[in-house]
N, C-alpha and C positions, 0 to 999 in steps of 0.2 A: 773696721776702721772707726775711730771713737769722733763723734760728731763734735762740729767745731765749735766754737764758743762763741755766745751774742757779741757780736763787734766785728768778729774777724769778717775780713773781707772774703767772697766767694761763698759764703752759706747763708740761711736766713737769720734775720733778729729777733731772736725769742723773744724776747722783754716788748717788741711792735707787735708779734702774732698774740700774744696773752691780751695785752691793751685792747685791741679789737673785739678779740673773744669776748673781754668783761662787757663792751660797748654791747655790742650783739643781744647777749644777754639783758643787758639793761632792757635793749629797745623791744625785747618780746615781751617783759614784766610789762613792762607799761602799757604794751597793745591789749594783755589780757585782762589787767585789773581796768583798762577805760571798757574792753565789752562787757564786764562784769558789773559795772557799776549803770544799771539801767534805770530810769525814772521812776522815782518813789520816794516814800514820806519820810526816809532816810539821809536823802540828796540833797530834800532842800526845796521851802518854796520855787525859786528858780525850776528845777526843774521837772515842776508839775505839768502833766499835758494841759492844753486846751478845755476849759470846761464847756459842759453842751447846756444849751438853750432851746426849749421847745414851747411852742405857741399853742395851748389848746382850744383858745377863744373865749366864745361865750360858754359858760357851763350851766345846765337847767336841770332836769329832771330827768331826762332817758341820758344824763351822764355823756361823759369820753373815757373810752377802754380800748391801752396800748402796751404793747409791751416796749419795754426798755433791758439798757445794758449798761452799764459801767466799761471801761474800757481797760480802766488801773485804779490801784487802789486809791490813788489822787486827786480821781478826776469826780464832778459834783455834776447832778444834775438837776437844771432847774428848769422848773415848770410853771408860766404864767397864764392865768385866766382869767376873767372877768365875771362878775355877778350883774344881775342889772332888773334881776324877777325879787332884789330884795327885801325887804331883810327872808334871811332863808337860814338855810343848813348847810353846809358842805359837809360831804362823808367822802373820805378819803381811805380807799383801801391800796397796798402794796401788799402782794400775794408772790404765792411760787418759787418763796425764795430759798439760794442754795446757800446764801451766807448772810450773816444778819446788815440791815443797811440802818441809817440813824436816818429819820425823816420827819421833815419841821413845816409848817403850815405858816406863813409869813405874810403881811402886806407889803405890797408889790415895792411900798417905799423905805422899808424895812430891808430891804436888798442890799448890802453891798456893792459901788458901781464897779469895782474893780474885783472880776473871779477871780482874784489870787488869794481875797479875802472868804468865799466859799466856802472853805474847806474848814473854815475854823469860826463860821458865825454862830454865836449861840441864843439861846430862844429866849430874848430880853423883851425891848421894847419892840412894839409892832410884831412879837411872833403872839400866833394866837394857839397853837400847842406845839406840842413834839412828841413824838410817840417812844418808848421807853427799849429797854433791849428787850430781845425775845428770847425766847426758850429753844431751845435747841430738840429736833425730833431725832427719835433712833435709827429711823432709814435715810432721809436724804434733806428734808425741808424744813426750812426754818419757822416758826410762829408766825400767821401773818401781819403787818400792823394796819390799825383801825385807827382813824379819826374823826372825829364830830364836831363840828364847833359851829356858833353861830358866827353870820356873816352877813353883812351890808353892803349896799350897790358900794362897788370898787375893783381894783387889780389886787391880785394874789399873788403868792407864787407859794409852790412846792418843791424842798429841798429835796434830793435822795442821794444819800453819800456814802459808801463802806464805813463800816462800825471797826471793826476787827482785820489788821491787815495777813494774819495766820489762816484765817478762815477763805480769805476775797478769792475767787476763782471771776477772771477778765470771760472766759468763755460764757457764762451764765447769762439769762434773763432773766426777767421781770416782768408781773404784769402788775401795771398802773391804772387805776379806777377811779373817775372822781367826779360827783354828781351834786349839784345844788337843789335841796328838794325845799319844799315850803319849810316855814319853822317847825319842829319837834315840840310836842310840848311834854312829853312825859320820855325816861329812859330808862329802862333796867335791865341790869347783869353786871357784869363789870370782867376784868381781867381776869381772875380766877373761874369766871364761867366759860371762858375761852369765846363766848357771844355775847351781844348784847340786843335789846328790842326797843325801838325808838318809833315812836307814833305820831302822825303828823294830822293834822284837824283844818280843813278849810272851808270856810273860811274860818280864821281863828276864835272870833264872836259871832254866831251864826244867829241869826234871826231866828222867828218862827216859820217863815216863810223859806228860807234856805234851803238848798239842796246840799248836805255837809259829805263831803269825800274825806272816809278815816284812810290813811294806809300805814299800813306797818313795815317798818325797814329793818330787817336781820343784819348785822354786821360780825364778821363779814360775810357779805353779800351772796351767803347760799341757802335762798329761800327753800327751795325745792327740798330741802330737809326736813323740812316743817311742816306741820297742819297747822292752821288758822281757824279759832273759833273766838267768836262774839259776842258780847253780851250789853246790853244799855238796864242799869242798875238791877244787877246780879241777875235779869230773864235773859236768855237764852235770843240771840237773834239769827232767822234764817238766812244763813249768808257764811261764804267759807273764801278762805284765799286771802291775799293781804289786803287787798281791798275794800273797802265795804262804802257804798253811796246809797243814803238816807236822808230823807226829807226831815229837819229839824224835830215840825210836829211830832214826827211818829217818837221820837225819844224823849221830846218831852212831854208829849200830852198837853194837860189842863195841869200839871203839877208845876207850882211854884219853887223858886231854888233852884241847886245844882241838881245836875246830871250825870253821872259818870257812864261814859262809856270805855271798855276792859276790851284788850283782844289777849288770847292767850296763843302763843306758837308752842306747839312741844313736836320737840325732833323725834321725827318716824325714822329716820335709819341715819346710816356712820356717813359721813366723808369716805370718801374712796380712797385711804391712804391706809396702812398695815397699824400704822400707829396711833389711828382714832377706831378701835375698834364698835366703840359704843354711840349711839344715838346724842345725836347733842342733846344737853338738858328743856325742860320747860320753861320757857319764860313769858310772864304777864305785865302787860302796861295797860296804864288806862290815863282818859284824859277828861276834865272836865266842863260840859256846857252848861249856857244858864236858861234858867225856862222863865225869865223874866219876861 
């Protein structure tokens, strides 16, 4: 029997059943493209997650070491501390990483009050550096970043935000390093040495009478690869490790003028990664006192 035609009474209204259908349809497109469309730098400030804020206090000399996490590629974290042993050093290390992050060294009033501005502040006024992209490694980690910069009693803060959103994996950590050591007076390596050696002298003008603590800071911060040796103008001093505490006298004698004292580090074995197979290179700083 040939079925009846939309209108007649006693069978259904085709032209009502289609209507529905297309409605139907509509209302699943739409269910799928709203779960599809999840938060990120696509969407739209709006809607960026919550950015995190952590407190590390005062920061000295034996440092704060934490791991962190990003949560989405949107999300920025910031880190405030305080100096108060100043004027000093901050050395900022960000290690272990799976995907490169951009990270800025800021004063505390240099901040944006509103995180929605985070995500796009850049290192003008009141930022004191920003560390550059990194180099990407053959197995799994990315370049660490290193910072150094002088600093005075005050509040900080530390940026760390995804670089790359192709690269950003949410599962990943981080670990966060950051130590305010006396002033540096001398530094050398630089980026293409993949380290650098930075030397700190206290007290910065030492008497004859002083008791002067040299120490040497590998960056980043794996000493343990290196030998430490000594010298106060070109002799040889007994004494190894990054340390070295020396009564004034003894370096400078009865001699008028400067004094330099040299530490040299040269790397005895590789980082434990497939992709540094070779010993870090040698590096020498020195700094100098006066025998006035």
């Amino acid at each position: 029997m040939a079925p009846r035609l939309a209108g007649q009474t006693g069978g259904p209204d085709w032209r009502w059943m289609a209507y529905r259908l297309r409605a139907a349809l509509v209302a699943v497109l739409t269910l799928a493209l709203t779960l599809m469309a999840e938060p990120g730098y696509a969407v739209g400030p709006a809607a960026l997650p919550a950015q995190a804020t952590s407190d590390l206090g005062t920061v000295r000399a034996d440092g704060v070491t934490l791991t962190g996490s990003l949560g989405s590629f949107g999300q920025v974290n910031a880190y405030t501390f305080r100096v108060t042993d100043g004027p000093g050093s901050a050395q900022v290390y960000v290690g272990d990483l799976w995907y490169d992050v951009e990270v800025l060294l800021l004063q505390a009033s240099a901040l944006p009050a509103d995180p929605a501005q985070w995500r796009t502040v850049s290192c003008g006024s009141g930022c004191l550096a920003s560390a550059p992209a990194s180099a990407r490694r053959r197995v799994q980690y990315i370049q660490p970043k290193g910072l150094l910069e002088s600093v005075e009693n005050g509040s900080y803060v530390l940026i760390v935000r995804p670089r790359d959103e192709a690269d950003f994996s949410p599962s990943r950590q981080f670990t966060l390093r950051v130590v305010v050591t006396p002033p540096v007076c001398a530094v050398s390596g630089g980026p293409e040495d993949g380290y650098r050696l930075a030397l700190a002298m206290t007290p910065s003008s030492p008497r004859r009478s002083d008791l002067v603590t040299l120490t040497a800071y590998v960056l980043p911060p794996f000493g343990d690869l290196f030998e430490f040796e000594w010298s106060g103008d070109g002799k040889g001093l007994d004494a190894g490790g990054p340390v070295l505490q020396i009564p004034a006298l003894d370096l400078i004698g009865g001699r008028a003028g400067g004094h330099e004292v040299r530490v040299q580090a040269r790397g005895i074995k590789a980082y434990p990664d497939p992709d540094q197979p070779e010993a870090p290179p040698t590096l020498s700083v020195g700094c100098t006192l006066s025998g006035g």
